[in-house]
PDB file of N, CA, C and O in Angstrom, chain B, residues numbered from 101:
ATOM      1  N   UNK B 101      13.121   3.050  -3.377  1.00  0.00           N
ATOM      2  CA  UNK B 101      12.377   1.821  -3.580  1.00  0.00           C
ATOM      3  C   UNK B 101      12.941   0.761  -2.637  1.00  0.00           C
ATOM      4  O   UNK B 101      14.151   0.708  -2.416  1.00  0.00           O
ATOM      5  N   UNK B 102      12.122  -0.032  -2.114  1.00  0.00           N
ATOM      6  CA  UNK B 102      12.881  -0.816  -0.891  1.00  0.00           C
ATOM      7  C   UNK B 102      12.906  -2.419  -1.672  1.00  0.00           C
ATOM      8  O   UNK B 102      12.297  -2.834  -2.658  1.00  0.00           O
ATOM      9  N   UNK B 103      13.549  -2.847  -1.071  1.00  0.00           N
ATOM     10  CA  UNK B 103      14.308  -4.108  -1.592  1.00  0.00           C
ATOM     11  C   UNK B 103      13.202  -5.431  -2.367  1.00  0.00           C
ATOM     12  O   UNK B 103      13.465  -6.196  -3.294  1.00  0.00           O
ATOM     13  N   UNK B 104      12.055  -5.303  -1.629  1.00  0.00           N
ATOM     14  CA  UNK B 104      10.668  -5.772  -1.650  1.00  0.00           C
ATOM     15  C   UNK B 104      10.562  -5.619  -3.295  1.00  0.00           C
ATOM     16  O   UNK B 104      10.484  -6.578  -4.063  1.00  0.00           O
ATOM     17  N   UNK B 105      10.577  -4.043  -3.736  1.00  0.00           N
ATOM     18  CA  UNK B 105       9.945  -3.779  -4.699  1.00  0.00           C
ATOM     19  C   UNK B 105      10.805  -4.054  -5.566  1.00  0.00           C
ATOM     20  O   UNK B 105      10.352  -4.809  -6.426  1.00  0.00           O
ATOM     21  N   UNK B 106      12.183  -3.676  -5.758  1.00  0.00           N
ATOM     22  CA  UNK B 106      13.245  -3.901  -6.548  1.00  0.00           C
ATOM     23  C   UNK B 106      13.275  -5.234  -6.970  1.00  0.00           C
ATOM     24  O   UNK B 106      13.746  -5.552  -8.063  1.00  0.00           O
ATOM     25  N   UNK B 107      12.689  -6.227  -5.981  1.00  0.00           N
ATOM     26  CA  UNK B 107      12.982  -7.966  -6.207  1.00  0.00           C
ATOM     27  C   UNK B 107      11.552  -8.437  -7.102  1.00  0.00           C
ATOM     28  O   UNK B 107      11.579  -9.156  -8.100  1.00  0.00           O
ATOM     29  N   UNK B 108      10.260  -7.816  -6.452  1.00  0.00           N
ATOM     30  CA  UNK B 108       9.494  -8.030  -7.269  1.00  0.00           C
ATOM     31  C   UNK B 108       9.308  -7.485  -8.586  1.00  0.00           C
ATOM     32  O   UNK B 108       9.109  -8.399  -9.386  1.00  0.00           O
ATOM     33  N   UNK B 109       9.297  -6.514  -9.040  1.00  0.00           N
ATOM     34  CA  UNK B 109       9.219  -5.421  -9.843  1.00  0.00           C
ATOM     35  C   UNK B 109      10.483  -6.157 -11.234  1.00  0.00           C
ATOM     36  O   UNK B 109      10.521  -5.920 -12.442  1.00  0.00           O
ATOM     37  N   UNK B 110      11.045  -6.744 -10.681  1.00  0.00           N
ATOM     38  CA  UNK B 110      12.453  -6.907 -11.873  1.00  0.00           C
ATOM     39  C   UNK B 110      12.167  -8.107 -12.507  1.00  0.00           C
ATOM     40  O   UNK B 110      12.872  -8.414 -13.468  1.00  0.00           O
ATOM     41  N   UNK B 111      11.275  -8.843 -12.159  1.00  0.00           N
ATOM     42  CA  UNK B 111      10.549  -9.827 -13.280  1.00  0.00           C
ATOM     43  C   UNK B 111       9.592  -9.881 -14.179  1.00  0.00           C
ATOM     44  O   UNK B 111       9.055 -10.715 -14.908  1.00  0.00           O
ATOM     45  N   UNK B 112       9.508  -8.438 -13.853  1.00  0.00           N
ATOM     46  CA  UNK B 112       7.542  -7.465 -15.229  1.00  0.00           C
ATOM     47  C   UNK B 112       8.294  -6.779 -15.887  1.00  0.00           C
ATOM     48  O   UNK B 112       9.387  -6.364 -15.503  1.00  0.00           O
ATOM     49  N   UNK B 113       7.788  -6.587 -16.947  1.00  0.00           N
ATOM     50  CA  UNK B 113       7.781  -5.814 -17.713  1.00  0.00           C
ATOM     51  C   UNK B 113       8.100  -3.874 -17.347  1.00  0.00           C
ATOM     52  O   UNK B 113       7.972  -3.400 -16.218  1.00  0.00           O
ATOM     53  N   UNK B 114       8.448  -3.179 -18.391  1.00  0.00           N
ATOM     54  CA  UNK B 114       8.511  -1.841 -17.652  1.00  0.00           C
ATOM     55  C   UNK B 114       7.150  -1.152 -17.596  1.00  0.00           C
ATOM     56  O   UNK B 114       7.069  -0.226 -16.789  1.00  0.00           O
ATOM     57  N   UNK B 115       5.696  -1.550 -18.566  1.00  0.00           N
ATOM     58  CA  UNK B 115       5.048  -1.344 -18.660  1.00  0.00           C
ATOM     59  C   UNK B 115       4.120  -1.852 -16.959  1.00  0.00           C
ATOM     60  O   UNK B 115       3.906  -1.130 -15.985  1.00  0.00           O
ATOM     61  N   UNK B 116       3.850  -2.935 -17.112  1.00  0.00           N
ATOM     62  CA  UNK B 116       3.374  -4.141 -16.068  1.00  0.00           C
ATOM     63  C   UNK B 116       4.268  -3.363 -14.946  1.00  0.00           C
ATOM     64  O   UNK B 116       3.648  -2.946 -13.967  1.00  0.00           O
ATOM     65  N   UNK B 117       5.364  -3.183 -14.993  1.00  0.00           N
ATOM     66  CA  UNK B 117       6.174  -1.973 -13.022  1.00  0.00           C
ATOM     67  C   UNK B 117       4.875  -0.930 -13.213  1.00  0.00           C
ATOM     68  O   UNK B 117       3.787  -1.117 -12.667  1.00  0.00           O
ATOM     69  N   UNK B 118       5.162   0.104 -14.013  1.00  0.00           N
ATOM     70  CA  UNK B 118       4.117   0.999 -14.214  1.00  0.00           C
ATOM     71  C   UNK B 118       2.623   1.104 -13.515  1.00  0.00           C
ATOM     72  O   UNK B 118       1.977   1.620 -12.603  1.00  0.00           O
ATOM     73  N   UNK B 119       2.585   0.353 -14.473  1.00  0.00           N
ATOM     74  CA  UNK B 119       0.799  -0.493 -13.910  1.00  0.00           C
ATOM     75  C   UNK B 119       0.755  -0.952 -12.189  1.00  0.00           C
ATOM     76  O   UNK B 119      -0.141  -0.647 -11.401  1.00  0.00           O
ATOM     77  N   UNK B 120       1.716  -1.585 -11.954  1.00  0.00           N
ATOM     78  CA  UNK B 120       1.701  -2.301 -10.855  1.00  0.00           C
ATOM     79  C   UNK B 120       1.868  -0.880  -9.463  1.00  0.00           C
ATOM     80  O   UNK B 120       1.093  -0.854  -8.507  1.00  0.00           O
ATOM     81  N   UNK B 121       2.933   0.099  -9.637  1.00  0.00           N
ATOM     82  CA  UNK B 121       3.462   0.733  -9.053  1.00  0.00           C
ATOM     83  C   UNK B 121       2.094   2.561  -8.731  1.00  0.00           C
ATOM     84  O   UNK B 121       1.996   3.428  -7.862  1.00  0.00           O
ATOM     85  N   UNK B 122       1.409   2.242  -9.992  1.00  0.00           N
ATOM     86  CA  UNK B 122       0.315   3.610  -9.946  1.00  0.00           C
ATOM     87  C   UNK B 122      -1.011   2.548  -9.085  1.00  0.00           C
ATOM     88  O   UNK B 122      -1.819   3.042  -8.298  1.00  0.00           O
ATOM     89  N   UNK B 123      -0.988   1.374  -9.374  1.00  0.00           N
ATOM     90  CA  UNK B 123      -2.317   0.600  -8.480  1.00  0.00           C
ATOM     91  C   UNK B 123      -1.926   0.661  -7.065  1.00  0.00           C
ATOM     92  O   UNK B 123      -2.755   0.992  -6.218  1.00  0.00           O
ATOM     93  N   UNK B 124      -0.910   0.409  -6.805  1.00  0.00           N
ATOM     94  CA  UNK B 124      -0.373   0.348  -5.481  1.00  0.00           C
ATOM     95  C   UNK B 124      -0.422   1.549  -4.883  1.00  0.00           C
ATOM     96  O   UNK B 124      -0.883   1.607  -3.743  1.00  0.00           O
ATOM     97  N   UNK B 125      -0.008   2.598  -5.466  1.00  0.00           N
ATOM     98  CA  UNK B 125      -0.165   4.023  -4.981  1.00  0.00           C
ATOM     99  C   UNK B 125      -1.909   4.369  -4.749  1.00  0.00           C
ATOM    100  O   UNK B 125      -2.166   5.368  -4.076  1.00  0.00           O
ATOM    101  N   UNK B 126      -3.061   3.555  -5.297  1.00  0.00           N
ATOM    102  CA  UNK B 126      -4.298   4.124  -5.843  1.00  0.00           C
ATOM    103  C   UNK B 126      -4.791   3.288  -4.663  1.00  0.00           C
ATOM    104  O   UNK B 126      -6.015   3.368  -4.564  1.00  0.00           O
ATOM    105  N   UNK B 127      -4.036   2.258  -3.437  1.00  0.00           N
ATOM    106  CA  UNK B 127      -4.380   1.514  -2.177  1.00  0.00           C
ATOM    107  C   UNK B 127      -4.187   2.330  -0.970  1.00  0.00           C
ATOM    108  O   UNK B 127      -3.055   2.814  -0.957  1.00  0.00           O
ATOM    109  N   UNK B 128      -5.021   2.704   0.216  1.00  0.00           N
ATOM    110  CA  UNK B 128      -5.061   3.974   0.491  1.00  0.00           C
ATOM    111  C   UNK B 128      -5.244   3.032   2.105  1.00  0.00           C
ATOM    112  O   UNK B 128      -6.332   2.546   2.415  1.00  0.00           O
ATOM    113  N   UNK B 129      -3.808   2.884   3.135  1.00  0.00           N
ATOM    114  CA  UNK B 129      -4.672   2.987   4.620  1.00  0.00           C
ATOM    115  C   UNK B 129      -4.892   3.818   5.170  1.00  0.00           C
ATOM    116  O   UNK B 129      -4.268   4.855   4.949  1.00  0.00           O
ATOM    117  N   UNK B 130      -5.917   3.764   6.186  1.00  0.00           N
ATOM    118  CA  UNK B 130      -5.983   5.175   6.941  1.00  0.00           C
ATOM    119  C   UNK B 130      -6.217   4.664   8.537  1.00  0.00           C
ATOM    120  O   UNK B 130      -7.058   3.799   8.782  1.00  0.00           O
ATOM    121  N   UNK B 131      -5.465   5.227   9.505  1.00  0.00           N
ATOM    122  CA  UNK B 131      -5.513   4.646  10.748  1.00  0.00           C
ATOM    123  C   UNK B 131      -7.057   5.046  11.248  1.00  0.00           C
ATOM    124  O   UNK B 131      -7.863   5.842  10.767  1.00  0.00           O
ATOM    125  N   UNK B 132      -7.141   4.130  12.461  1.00  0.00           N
ATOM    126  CA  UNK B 132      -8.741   4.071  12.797  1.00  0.00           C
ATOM    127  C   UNK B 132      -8.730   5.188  14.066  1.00  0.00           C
ATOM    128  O   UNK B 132      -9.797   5.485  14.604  1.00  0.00           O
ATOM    129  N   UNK B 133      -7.177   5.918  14.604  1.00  0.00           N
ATOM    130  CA  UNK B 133      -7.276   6.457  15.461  1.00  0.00           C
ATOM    131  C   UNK B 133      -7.438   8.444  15.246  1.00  0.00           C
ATOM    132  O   UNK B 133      -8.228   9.274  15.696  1.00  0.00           O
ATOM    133  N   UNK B 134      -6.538   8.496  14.565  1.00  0.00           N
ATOM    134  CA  UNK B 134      -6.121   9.993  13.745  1.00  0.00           C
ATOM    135  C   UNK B 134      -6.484  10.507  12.520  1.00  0.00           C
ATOM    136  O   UNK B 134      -6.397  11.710  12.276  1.00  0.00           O
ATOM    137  N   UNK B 135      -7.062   9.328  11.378  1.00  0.00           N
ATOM    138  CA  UNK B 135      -7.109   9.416  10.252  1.00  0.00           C
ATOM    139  C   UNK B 135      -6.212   9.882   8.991  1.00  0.00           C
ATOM    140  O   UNK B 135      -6.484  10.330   7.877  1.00  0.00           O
ATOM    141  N   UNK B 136      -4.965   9.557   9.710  1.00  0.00           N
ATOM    142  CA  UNK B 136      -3.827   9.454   9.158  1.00  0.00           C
ATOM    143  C   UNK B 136      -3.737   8.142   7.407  1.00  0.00           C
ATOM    144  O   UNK B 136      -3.982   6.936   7.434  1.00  0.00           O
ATOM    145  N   UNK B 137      -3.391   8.830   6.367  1.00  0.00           N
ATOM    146  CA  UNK B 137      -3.807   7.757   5.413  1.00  0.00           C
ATOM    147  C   UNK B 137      -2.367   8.292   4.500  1.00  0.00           C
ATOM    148  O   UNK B 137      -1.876   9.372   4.171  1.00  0.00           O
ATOM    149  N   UNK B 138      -2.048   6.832   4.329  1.00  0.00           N
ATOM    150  CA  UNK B 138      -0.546   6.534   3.292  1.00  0.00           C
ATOM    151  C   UNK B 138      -0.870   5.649   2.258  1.00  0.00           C
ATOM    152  O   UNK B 138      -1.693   4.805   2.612  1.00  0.00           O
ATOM    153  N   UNK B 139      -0.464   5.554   1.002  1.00  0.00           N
ATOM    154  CA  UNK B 139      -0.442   4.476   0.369  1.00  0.00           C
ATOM    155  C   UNK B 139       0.467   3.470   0.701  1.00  0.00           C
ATOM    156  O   UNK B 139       1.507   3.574   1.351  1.00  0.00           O
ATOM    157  N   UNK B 140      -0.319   1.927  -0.103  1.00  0.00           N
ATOM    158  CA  UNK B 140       0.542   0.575   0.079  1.00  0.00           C
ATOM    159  C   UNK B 140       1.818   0.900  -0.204  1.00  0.00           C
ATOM    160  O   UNK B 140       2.728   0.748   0.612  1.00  0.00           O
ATOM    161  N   UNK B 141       1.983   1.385  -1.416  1.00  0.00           N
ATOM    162  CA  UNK B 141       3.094   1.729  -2.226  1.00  0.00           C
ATOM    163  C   UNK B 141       4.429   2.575  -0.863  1.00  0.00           C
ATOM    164  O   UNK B 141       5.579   2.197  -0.642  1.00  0.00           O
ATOM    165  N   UNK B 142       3.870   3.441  -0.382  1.00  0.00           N
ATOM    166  CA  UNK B 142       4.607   4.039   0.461  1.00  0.00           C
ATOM    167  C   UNK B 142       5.018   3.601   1.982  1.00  0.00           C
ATOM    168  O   UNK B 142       5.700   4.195   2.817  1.00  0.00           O
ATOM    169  N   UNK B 143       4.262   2.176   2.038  1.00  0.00           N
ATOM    170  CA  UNK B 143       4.702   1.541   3.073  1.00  0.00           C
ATOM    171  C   UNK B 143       5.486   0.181   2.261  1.00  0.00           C
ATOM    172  O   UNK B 143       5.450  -0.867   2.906  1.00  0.00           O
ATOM    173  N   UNK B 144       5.899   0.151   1.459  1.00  0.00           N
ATOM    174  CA  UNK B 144       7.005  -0.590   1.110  1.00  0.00           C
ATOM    175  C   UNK B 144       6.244  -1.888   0.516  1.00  0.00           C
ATOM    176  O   UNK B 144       6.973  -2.870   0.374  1.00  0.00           O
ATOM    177  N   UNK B 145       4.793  -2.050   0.123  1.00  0.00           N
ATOM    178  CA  UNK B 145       4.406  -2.889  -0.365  1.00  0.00           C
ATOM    179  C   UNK B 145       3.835  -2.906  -1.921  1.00  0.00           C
ATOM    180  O   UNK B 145       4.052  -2.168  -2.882  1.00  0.00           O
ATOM    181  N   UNK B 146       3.291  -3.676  -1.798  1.00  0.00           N
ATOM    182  CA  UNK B 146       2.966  -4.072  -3.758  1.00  0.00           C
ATOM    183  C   UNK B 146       1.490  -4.649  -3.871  1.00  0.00           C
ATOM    184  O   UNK B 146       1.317  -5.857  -3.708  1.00  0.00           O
ATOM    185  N   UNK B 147       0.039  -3.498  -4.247  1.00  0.00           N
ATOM    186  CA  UNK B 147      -0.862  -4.511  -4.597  1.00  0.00           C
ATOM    187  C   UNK B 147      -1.203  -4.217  -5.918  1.00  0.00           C
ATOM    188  O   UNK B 147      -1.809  -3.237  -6.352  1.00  0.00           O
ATOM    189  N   UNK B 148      -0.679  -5.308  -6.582  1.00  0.00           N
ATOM    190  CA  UNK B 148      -1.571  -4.992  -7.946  1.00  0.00           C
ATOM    191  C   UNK B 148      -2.420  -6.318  -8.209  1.00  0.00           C
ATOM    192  O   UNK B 148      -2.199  -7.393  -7.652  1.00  0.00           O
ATOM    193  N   UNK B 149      -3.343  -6.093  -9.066  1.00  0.00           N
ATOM    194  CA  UNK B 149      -4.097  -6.982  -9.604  1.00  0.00           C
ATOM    195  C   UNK B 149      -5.478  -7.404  -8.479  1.00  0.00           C
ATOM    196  O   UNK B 149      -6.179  -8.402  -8.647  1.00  0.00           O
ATOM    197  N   UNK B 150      -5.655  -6.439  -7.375  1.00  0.00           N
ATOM    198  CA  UNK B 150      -6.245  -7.350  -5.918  1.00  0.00           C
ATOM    199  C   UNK B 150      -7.282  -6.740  -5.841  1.00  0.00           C
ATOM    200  O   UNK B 150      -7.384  -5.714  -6.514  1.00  0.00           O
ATOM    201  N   UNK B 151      -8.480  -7.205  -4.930  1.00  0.00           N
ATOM    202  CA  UNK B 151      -9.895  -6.845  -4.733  1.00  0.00           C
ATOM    203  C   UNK B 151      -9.865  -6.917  -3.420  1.00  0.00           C
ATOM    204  O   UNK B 151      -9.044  -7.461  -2.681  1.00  0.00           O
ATOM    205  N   UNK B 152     -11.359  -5.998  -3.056  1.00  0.00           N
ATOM    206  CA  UNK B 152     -11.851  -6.341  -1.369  1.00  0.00           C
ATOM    207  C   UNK B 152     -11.332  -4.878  -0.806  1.00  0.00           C
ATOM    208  O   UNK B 152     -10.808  -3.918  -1.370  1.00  0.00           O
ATOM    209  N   UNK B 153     -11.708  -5.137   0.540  1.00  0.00           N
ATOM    210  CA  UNK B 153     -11.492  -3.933   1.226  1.00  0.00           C
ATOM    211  C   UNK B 153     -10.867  -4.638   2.809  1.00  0.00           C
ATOM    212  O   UNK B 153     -11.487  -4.756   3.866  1.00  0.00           O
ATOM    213  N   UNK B 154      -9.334  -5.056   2.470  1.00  0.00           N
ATOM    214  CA  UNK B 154      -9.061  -5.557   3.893  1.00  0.00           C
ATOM    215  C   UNK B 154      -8.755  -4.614   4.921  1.00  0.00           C
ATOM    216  O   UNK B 154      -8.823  -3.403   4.709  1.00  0.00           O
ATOM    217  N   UNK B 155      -8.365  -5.182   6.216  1.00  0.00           N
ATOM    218  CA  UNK B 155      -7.877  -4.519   7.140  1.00  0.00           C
ATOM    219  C   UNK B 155      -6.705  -5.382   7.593  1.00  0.00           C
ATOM    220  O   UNK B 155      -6.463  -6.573   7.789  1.00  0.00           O
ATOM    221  N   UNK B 156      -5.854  -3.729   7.691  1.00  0.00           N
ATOM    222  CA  UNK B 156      -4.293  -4.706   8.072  1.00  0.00           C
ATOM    223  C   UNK B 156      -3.924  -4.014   9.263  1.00  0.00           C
ATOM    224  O   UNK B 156      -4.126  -2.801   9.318  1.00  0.00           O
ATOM    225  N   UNK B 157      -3.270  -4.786  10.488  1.00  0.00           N
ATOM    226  CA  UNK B 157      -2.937  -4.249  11.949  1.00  0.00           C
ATOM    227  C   UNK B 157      -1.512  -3.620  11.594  1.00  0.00           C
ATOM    228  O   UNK B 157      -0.752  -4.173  10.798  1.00  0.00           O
ATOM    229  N   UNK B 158      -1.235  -2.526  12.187  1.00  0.00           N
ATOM    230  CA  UNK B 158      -0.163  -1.674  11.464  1.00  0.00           C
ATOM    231  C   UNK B 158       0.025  -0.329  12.555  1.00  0.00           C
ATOM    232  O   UNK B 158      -1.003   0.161  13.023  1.00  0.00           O
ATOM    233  N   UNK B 159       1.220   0.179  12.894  1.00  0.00           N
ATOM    234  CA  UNK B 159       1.564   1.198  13.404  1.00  0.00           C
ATOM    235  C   UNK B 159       1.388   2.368  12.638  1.00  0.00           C
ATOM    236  O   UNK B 159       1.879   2.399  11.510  1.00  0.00           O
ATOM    237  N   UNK B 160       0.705   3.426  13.118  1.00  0.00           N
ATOM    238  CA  UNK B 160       0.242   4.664  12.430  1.00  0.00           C
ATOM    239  C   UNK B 160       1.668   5.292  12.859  1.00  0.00           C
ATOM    240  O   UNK B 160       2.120   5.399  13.999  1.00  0.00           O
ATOM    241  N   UNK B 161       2.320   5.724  11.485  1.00  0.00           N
ATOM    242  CA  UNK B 161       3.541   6.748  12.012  1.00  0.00           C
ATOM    243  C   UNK B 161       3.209   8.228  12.599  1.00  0.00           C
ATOM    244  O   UNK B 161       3.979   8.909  13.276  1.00  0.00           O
ATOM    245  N   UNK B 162       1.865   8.583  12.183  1.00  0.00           N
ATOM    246  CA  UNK B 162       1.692   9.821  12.956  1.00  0.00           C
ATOM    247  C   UNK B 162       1.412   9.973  14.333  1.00  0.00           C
ATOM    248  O   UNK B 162       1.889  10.738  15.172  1.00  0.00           O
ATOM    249  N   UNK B 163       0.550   9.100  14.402  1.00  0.00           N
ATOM    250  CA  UNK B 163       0.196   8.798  16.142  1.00  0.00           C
ATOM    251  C   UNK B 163       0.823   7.997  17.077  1.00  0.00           C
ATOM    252  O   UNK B 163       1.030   7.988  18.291  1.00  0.00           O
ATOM    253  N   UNK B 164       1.115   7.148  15.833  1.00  0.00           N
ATOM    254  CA  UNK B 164       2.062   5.617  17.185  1.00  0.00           C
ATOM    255  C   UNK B 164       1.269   5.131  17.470  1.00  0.00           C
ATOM    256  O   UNK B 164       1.624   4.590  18.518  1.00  0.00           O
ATOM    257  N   UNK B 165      -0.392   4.700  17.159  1.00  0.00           N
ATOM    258  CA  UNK B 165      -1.132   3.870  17.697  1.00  0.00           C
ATOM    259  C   UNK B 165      -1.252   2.475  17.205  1.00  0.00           C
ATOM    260  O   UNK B 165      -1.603   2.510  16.026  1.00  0.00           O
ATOM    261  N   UNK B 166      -1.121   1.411  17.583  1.00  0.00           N
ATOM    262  CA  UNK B 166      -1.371  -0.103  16.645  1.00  0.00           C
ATOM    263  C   UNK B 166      -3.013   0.081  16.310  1.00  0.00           C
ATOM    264  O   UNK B 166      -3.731   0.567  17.184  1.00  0.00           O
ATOM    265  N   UNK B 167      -3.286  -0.116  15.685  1.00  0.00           N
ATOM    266  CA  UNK B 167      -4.915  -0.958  15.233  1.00  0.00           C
ATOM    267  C   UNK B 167      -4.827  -1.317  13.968  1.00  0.00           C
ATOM    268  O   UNK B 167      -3.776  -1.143  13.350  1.00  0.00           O
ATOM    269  N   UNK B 168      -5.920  -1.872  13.395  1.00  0.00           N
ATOM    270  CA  UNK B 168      -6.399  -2.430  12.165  1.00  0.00           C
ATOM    271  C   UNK B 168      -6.760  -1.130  11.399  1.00  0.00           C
ATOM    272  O   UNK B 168      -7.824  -0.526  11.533  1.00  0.00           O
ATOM    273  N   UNK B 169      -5.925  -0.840  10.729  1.00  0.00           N
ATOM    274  CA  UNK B 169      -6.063   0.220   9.294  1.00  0.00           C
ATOM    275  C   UNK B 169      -6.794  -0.386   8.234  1.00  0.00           C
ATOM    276  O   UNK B 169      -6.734  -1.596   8.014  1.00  0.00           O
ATOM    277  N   UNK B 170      -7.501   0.432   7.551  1.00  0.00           N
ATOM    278  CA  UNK B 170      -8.698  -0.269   6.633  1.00  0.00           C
ATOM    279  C   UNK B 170      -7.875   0.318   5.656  1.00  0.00           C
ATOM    280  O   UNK B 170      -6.999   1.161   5.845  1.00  0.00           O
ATOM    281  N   UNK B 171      -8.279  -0.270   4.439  1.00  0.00           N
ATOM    282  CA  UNK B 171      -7.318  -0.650   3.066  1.00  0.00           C
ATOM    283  C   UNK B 171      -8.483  -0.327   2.070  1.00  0.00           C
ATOM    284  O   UNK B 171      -9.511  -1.003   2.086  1.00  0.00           O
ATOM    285  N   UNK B 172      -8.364   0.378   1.483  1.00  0.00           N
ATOM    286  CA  UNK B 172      -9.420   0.723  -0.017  1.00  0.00           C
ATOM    287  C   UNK B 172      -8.662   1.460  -1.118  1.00  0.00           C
ATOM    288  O   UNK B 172      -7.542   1.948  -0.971  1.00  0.00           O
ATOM    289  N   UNK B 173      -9.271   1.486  -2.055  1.00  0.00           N
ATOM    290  CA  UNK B 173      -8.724   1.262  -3.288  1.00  0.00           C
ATOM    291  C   UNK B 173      -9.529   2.692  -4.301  1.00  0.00           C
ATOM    292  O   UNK B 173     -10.532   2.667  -5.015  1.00  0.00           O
ATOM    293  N   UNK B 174      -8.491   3.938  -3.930  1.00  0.00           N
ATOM    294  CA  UNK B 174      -9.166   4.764  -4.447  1.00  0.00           C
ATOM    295  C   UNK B 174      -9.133   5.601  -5.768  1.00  0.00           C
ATOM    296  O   UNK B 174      -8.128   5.206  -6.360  1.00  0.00           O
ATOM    297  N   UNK B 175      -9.572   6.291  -6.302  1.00  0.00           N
ATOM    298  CA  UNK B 175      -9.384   7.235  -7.631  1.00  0.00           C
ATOM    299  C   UNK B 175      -9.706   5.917  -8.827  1.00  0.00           C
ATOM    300  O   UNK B 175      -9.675   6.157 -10.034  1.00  0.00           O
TER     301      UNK B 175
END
């Protein structure tokens, strides 16, 4: 768990981590070059409670390419 999560995570509840930590996993990027797809959760971030379908500029670890990875919210 990276430092991010440990700092946020330690002011909820163990229930509310839970919750927070399976939504985050259920946030899905996928690069626009390879179709390479990780969860938020596994890039060291936290979305719970959030809507929309953003796009975030981000290094694909499989390819090494920069672009705008699209962000959706799956299962």
């Amino acid at each position: 768990m990276s430092v991010f999560h440990r700092l946020i995570l330690r002011f909820m509840s163990a229930q509310t981590r839970a919750r927070a930590e399976a939504e985050s996993r259920a946030w899905i990027a996928t690069c626009p070059s390879c179709g390479h797809e990780r969860s938020v959760w596994e890039m060291g971030g936290l979305r719970y409670g959030a809507s929309g379908a953003p796009r975030w500029r981000l290094t694909c670890p499989a390819c090494g390419a920069v672009g705008w990875h699209s962000v959706e919210k799956r299962g």
